[in-house]
C-alpha positions as CSV (number, residue, x, y, z in Angstrom):
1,X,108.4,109.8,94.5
2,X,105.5,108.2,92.6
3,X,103.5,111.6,92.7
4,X,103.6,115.3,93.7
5,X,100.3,117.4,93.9
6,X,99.9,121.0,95.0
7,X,97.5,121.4,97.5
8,X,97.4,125.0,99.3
9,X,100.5,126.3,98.7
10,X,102.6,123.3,99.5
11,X,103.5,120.0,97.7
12,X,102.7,116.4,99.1
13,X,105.1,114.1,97.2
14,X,103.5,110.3,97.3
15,X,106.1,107.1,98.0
16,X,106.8,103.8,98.2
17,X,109.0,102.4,101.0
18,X,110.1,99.5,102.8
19,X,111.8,98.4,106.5
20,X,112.7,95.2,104.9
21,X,115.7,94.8,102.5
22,X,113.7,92.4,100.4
23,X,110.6,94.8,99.7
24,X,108.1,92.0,101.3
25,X,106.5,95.1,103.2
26,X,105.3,97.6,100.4
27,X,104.0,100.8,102.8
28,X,103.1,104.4,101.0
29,X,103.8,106.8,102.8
30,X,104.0,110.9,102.4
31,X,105.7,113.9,102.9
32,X,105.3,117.6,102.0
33,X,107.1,120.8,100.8
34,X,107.1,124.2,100.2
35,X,109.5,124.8,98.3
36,X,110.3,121.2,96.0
37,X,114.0,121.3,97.6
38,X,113.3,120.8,101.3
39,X,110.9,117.9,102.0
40,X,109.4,116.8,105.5
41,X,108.6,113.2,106.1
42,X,104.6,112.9,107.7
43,X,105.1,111.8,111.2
44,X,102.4,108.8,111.0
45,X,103.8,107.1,107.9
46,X,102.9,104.8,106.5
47,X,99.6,106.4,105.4
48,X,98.7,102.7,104.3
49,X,100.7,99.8,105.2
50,X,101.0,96.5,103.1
51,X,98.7,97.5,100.8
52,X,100.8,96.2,97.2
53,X,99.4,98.9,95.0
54,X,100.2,101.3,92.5
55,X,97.9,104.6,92.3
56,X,97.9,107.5,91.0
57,X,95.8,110.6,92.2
58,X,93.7,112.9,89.7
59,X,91.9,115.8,90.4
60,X,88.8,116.5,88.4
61,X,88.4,119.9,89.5
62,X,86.2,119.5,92.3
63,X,88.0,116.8,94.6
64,X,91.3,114.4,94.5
65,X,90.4,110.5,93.1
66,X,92.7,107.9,93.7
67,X,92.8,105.2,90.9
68,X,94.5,101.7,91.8
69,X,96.0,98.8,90.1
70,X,96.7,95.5,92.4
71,X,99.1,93.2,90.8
72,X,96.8,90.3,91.6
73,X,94.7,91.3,89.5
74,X,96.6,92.7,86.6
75,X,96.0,90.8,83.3
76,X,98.4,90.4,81.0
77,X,97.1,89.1,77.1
């Protein structure tokens, strides 16, 4: 799992997956917890399909932010 946030008394642990055995499709998807043993896949993943990120959610104490990195436009010096 990329991440795992508590939110309300359960967990939401944050993925990557695939259909394809080459990784050409890159989907995120989610699933939650209550417990950190038993996990529940959500039933409309992928929550975003193709979309070639990496993120990483923060809270800042009043909400959730998402912060992204595209590998097109990663620079490398």
């Amino acid at each position: 799992m990329n991440q795992v946030i508590k939110y309300h008394d359960k967990y939401y642990g944050y993925y990557h997956g695939t259909p394809d055995q080459d990784w050409s499709t890159w989907n995120t998807n989610v699933a939650v917890s209550e417990d950190l043993i038993h996990w529940t896949k959500y039933s409309q993943n992928p929550i975003l399909q193709e979309n070639e990120i990496e993120w990483y959610l923060s809270n800042d104490g009043a909400q959730y932010r998402m912060y992204t990195m595209h590998r097109r436009y990663m620079f490398i010096f």
